[in-house]
C-alpha positions in Angstrom: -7.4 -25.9 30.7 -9.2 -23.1 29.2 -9.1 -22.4 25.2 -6.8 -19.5 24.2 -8.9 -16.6 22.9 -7.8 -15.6 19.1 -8.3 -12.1 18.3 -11.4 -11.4 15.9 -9.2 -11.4 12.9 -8.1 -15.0 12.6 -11.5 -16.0 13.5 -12.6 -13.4 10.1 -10.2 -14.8 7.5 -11.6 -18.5 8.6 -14.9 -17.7 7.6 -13.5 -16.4 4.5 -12.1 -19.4 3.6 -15.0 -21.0 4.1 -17.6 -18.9 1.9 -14.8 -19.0 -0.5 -14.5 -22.9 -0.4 -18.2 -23.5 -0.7 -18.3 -20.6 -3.7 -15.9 -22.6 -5.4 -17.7 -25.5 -5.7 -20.8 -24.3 -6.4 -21.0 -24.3 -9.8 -20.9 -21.6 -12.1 -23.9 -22.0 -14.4 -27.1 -20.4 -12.9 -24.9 -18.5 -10.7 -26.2 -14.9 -12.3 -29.8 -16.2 -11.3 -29.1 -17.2 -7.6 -27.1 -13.6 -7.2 -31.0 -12.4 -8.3 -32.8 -13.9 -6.5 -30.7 -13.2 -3.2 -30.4 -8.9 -4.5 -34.4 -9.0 -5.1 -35.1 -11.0 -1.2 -32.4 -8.6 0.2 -34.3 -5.6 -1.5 -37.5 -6.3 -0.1 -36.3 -7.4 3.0 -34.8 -4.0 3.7 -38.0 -2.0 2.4 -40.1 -4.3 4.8 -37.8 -3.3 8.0 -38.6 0.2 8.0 -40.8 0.4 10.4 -38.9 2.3 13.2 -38.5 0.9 16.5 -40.6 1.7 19.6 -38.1 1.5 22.2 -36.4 4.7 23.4 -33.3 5.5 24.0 -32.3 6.3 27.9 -32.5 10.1 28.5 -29.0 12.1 27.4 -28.1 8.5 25.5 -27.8 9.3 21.6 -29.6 7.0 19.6 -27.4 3.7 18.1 -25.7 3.4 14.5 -25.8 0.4 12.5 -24.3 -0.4 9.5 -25.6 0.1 5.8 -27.9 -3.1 5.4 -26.0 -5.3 2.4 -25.9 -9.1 1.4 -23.1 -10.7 0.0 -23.3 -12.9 -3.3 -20.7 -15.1 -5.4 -20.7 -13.4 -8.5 -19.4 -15.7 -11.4 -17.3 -18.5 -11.8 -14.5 -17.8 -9.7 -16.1 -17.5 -6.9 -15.4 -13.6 -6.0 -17.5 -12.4 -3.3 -19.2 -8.9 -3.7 -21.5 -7.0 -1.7 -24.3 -5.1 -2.9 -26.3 -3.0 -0.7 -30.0 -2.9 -0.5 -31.9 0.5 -0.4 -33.0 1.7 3.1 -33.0 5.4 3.7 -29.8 6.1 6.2 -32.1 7.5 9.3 -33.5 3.8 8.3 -29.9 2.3 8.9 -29.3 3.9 11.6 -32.6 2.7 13.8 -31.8 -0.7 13.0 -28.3 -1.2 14.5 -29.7 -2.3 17.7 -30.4 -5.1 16.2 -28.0 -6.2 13.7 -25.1 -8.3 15.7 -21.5 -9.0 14.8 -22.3 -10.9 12.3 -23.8 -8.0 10.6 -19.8 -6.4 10.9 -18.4 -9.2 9.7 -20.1 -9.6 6.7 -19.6 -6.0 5.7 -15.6 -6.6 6.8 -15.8 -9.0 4.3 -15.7 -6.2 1.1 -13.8 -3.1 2.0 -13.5 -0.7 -0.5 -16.8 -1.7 -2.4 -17.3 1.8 -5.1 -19.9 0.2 -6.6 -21.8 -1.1 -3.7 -21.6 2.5 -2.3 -22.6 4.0 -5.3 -26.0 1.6 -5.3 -26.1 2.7 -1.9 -26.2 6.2 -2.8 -28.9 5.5 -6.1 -31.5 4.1 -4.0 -31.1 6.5 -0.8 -32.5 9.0 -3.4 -35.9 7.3 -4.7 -36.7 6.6 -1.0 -38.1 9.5 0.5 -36.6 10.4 4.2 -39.4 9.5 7.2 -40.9 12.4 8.9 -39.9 13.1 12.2 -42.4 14.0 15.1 -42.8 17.3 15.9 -41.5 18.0 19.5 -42.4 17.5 22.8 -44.6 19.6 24.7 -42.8 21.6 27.2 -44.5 19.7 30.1 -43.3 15.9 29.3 -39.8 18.1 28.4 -39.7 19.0 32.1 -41.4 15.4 33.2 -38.1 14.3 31.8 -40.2 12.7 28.9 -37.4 11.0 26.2 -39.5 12.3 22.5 -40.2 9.9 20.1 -37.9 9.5 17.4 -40.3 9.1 14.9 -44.3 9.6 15.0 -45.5 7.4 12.4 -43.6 4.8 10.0 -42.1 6.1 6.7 -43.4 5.2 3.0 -43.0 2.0 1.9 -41.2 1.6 -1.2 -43.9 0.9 -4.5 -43.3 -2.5 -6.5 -42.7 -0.2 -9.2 -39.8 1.1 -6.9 -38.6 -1.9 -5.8 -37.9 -3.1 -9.5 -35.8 -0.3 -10.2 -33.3 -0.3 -7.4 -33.5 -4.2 -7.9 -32.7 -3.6 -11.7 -30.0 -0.8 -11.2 -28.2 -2.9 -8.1 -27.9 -6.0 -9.9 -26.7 -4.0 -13.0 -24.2 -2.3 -10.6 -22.7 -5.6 -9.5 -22.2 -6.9 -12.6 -20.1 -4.4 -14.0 -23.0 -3.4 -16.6 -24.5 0.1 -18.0 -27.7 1.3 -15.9 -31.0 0.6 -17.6 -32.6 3.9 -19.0 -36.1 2.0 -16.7 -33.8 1.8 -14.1 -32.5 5.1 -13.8 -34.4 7.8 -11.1 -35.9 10.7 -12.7 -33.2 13.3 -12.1 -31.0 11.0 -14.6 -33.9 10.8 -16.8 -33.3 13.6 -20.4 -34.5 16.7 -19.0 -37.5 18.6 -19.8 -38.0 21.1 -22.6 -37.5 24.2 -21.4 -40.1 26.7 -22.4 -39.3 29.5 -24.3 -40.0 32.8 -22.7 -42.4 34.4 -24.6 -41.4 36.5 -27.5 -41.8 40.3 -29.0 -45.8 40.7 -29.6 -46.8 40.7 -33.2 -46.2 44.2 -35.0 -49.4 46.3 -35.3 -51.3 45.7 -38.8 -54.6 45.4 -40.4 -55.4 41.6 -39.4 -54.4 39.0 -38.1 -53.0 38.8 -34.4 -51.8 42.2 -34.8 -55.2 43.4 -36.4 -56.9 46.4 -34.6 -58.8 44.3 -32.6 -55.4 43.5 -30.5 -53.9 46.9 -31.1 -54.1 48.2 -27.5 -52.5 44.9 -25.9 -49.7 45.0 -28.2 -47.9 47.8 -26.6 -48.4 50.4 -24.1 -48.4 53.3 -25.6 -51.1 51.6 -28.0 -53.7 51.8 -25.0 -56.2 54.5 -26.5 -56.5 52.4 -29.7 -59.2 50.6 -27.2 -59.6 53.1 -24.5 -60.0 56.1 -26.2 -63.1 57.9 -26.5 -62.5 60.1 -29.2 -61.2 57.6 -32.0 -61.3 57.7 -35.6 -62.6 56.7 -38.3 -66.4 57.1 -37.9 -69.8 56.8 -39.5 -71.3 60.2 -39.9 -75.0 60.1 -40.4 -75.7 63.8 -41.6 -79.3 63.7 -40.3 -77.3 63.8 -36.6 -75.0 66.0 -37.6 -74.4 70.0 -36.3 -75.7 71.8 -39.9 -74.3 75.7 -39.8 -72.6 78.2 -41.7 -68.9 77.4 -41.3 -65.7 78.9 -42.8 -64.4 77.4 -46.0 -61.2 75.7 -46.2 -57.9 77.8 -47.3 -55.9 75.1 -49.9 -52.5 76.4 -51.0 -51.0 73.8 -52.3 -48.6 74.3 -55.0 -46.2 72.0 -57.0 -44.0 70.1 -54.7 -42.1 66.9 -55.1 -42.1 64.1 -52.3 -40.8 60.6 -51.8 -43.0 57.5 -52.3 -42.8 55.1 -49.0 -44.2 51.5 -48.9 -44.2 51.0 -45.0 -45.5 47.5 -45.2 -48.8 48.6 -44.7 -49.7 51.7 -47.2 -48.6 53.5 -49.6 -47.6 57.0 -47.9 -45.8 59.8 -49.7 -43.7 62.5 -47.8 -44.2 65.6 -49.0 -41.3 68.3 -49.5 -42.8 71.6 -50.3 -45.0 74.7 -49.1 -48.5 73.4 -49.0 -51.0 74.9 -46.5 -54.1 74.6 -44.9 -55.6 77.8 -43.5 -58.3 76.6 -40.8 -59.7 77.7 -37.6 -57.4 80.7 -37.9 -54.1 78.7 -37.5 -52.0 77.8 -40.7 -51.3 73.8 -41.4 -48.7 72.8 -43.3 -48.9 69.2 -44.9 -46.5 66.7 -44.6 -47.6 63.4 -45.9 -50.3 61.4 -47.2 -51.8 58.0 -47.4 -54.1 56.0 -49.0 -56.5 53.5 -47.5 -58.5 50.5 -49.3 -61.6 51.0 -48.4 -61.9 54.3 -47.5 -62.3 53.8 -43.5 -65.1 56.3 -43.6 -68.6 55.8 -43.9 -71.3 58.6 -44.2 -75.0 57.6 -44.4 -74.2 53.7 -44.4 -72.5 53.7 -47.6 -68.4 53.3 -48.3 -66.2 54.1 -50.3 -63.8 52.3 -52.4 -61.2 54.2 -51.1 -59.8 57.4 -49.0 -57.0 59.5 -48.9 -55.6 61.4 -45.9 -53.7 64.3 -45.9 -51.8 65.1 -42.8 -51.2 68.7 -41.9 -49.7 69.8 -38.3 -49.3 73.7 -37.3 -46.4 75.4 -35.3 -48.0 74.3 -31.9 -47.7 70.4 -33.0 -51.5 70.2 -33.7 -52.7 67.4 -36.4 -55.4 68.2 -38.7 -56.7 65.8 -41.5 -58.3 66.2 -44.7 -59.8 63.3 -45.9 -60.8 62.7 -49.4 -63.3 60.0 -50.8 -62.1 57.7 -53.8 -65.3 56.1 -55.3 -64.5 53.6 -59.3 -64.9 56.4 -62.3 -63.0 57.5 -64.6 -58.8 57.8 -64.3 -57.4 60.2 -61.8 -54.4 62.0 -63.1 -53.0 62.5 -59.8 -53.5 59.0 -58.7 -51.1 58.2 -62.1 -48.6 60.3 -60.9 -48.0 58.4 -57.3 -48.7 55.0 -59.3 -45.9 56.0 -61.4 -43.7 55.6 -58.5 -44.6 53.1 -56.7 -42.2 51.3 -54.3 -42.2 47.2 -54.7 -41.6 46.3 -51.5 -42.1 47.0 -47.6 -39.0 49.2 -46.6 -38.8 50.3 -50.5 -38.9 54.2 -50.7 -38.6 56.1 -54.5 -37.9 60.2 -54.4 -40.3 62.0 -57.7 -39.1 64.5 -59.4 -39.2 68.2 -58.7 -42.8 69.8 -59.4 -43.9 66.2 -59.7 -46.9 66.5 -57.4 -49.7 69.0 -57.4 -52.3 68.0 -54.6 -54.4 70.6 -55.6 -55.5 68.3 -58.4 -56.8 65.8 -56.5 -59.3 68.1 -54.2 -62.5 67.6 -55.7 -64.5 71.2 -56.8 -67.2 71.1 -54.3 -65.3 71.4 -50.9 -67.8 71.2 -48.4 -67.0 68.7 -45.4 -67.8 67.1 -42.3 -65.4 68.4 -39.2 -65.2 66.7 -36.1 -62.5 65.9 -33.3 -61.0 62.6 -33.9 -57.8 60.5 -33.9 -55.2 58.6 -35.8 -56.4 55.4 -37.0 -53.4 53.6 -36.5 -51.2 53.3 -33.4 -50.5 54.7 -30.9 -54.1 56.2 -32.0 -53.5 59.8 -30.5 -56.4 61.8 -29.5 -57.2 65.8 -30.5 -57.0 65.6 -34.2 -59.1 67.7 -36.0 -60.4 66.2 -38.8 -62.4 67.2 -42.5 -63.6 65.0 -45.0 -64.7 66.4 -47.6 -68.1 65.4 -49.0 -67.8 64.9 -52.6 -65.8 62.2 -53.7 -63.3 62.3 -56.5 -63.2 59.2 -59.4 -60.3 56.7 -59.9 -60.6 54.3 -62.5 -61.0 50.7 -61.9 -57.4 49.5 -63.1 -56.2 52.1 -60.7 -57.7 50.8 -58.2 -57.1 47.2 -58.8 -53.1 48.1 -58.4 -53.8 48.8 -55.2 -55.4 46.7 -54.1 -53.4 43.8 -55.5 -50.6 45.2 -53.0 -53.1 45.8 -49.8 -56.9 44.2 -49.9 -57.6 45.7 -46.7 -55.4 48.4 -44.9 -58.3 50.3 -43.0 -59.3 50.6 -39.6 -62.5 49.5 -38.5 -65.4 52.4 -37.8 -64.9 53.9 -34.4 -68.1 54.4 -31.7 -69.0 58.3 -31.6 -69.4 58.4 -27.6 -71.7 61.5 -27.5 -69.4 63.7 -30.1 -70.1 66.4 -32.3 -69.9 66.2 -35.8 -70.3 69.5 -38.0 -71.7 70.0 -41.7 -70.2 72.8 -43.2 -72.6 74.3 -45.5 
């Protein structure tokens, strides 16, 4: 009499029985280090099957699924079952279903519902780069009726270095513990620092990275300060220069009052008042001065302690410059005056009294000069100014000159190359 046929699910909850029998009397010490040893075999048992199959599926025929490869442990004293999966890739899985029987089924069937066997799963599927798939076939084995390979050459194996981790993070996973930080792929890692973008460039100054040496990369509109070919200050040598009858220079400068500015990088005075230049038959009327330490000119290789530049500009917008040459003498009157007044901070500003300032005292008597074509000597360094300086310098004393330069020790542009210009002495 032939043997009834029970359906697949008695024959299931028999062998469950039975693992759970023998789990139960197994004891529970060393138990944690058997489940190891079977997670770290299972582990590199799965890395080592990788290799994809060279057998073909029939032409039309999908290729097989499998399962996700696992092994099942008793975890603890109580002989639970759990089953932790080892880390193939999935298109890994998938190749190797041929070959795993019914026994592979059951033994998944035997932990439905696993979260954190999925989840381990899911961990090492992302340290184990995807194989490459073969580029496809060539349109004459497509019409040969050809079946293509499904891949061309085997993937990565997984480093030792690899193979800890996922060992590490799956045996964590069954026990119910917290990840290892060594355990954990790089995307769970702390991130990176960000960079910061790149911030405002420096403002323009005397030295440092803003010094005039960096002037044209700092902005723009700064790009003559180091393209320009008509820039200012100079050195006039006054063998070179143009020597000529020229017209005298037209000062009507008359008590005024202005207010005292510390920009951060001079001292500069805005003048309120009717004070004029009368030059190359246009009238200039001045608006401000400053003061430099040292005097950015140079004439026959010699400096000067300081300068002062007075800046006059006509109807048409035109900038002309007087400069005047500061050299240690005796006290300047005029200098007191601004002195008297001056601010005590960057940003600071204090307004003089009415008929406080008469420039006219600070011209010196002889007021021959030098006139060339030049340009401011700070930014944005604009071309086509027409400058003077006059040749006789005028004395300051040497306290004078020690205030200032307790507040700036050097606040003067470098000399400038001539490129070819003309420079006139005014006799």
């Amino acid at each position: 009499m032939p043997l009834p046929r029970f359906p697949l699910v008695v024959l299931l909850c028999g062998a469950l029985a039975s693992v759970g029998s023998a789990a139960q009397a197994q004891p529970a010490e060393g138990g944690n280090e058997r489940m190891s040893q079977q997670l770290r075999e299972a582990i590199e048992r799965a890395n080592g099957q990788r290799t994809p199959p060279t057998t073909r599926p029939a032409k039309g025929q999908p290729p097989p699924v499998a399962p996700i490869p696992s092994v099942t442990v008793n975890v603890g004293q109580g002989g639970a079952l759990r089953v932790v999966p080892t880390p193939p890739t999935a298109p890994s899985a998938q190749r190797a279903a041929s070959a795993s029987g019914p026994s592979t089924a059951s033994s998944a069937s035997r932990a439905p519902a696993a979260a954190p066997a999925r989840q381990a799963q899911a961990i090492a599927q992302d340290e184990v780069p995807p194989p490459r798939t073969a580029p496809a076939a060539a349109p004459a084995a497509r019409a040969a009726g050809a079946a293509p390979l499904v891949n061309a050459r085997p993937p990565a194996r997984a480093s030792e270095e690899q193979v800890q981790r996922q060992y590490e993070r799956a045996r964590a996973i069954a026990l119910g513990l917290p990840i290892p930080v060594q355990a954990r792929p790089p995307r769970d890692a702390a991130p990176p620092e960000e960079r910061k973008p790149a911030g405002p460039p420096p403002p323009w100054s005397y030295r440092g990275p803003g010094g005039p040496q960096a002037w044209a990369r700092l902005q723009p509109e700064y790009q003559l300060c180091g393209s320009g070919q008509r820039q200012s200050p100079i050195h006039i040598e006054a063998s070179a220069a143009l020597q000529g009858p020229n017209e005298a220079l037209g000062f009507d400068y008359r008590p005024s009052t202005g207010t005292v500015v510390h920009d951060g990088r001079t001292i500069r005075v805005e003048v309120q008042g009717e004070n004029l230049l009368q030059v190359r038959g246009s009238s200039w009327r001045l608006e401000s001065f400053d003061f430099q330490h040292p005097a950015g000119e140079v004439v026959d290789h010699s400096g000067f302690a300081m300068g002062v530049h007075l800046v006059h500009r006509n109807a048409e917008g035109q900038t002309a410059i007087v400069a005047v040459l500061l050299q240690p003498g005796e006290q300047n009157p005029f200098i007191d005056r601004v002195w008297t007044y001056i601010p005590l901070d960057a940003g600071d500003m204090v307004r003089m009294p009415l008929g406080w300032l008469d420039l006219s005292a600070l011209l010196p008597k002889d007021q021959r000069y030098y006139q060339f074509f030049g340009s401011l000597t700070q930014p944005p360094c604009t071309e086509g100014v027409l400058w003077m300086v006059l040749k006789q310098p005028v004395t300051l004393s040497a306290e004078q000159l020690r205030l200032f330069a307790q507040m700036f020790p050097a606040n003067a542009r470098p000399v400038q190359a001539l490129n070819g210009r003309i420079v006139r002495d005014a006799q």
